[in-house]
N, C-alpha and C positions, 0 to 999 in steps of 0.2 A: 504494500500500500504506500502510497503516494500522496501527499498531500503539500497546497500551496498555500500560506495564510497571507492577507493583504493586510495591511493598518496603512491609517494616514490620511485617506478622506477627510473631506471638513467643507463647511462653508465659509468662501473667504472672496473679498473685496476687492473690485478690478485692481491689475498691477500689483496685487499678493503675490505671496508665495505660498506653497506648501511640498511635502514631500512623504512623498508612500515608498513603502515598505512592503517585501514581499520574500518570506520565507520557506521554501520548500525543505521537505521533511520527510524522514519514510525510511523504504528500503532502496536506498539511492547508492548507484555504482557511480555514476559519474553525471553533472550538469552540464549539459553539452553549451548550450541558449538558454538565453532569457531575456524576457521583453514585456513591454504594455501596448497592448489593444487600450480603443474607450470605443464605448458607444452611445449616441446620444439617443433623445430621444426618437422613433420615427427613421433613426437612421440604421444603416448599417456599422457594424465591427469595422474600426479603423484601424491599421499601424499607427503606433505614436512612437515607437523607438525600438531597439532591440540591441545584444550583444552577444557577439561570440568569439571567443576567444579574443584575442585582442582587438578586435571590431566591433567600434559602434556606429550603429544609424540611425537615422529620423527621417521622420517623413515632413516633408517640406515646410510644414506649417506648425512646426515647432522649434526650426532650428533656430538656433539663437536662445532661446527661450528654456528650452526645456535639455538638463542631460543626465543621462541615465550611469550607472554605475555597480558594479557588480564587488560582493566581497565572497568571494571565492571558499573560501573558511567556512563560511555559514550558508554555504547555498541562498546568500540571501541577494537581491538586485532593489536598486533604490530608483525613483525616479522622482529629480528636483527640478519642482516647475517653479518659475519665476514670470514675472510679468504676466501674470492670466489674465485671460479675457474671458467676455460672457460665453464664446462658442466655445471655449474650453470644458464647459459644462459636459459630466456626461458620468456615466459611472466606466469607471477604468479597473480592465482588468490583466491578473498578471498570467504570463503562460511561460512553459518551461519543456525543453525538450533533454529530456532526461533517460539514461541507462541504469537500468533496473538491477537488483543483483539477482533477480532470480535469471533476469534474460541474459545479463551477462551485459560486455562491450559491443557495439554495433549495431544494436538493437533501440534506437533512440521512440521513443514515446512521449505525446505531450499531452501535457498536462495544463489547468486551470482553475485561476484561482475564481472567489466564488465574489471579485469584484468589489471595489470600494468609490464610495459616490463621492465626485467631487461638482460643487455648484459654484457658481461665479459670480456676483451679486454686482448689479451696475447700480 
């Protein structure tokens, strides 16, 4: 079993910051990726960042703004947003492509977390 926990959600005021948190936990061989989706309301599952291995990305509309960061030790990945705005609103969630130890190496599986709301207040 596998599990990913999110904290850090919050309602916070155009041009805040805030930062989530996102721990995976289990029967974990190896964390390959990690990343945030959000999705607003009405809409579809976005990318908002991701990292593997020494590689991070964004998707367009947060760069500058938003970076993400992985601590390795704890299977844990962070993602600090700064400068929000309204359409940042959305509940974000964390996913993780992770090697099982029942599966062994090579066998990546992902995972998701169960999502943390973040609202934007203008």
């Amino acid at each position: 079993q596998v599990q990913l926990v999110e904290s850090g959600g919050d309602l916070v005021q155009i041009g805040g910051s805030l930062r989530l948190s996102c721990a995976a936990s289990g029967s974990i061989f190896s964390v390959t990726a990690m990343g945030w989706y959000r999705q607003a309301p009405g809409k579809q599952r976005e990318l908002v960042a991701s990292t593997r291995g020494g590689t991070r990305s964004y998707a367009e509309f947060v760069k500058g703004r938003f970076t993400i960061s992985r601590y390795n030790a704890k299977n844990t990945v962070y993602l600090q947003m700064n400068s929000l705005k309204p359409e940042d609103t959305a509940v974000y969630y964390c996913y993780a492509l992770i090697e099982t130890i029942q599966m062994g190496p090579n066998y990546e599986y992902q995972y998701w977390g169960q999502g943390t709301q973040v609202t934007v207040s203008s």
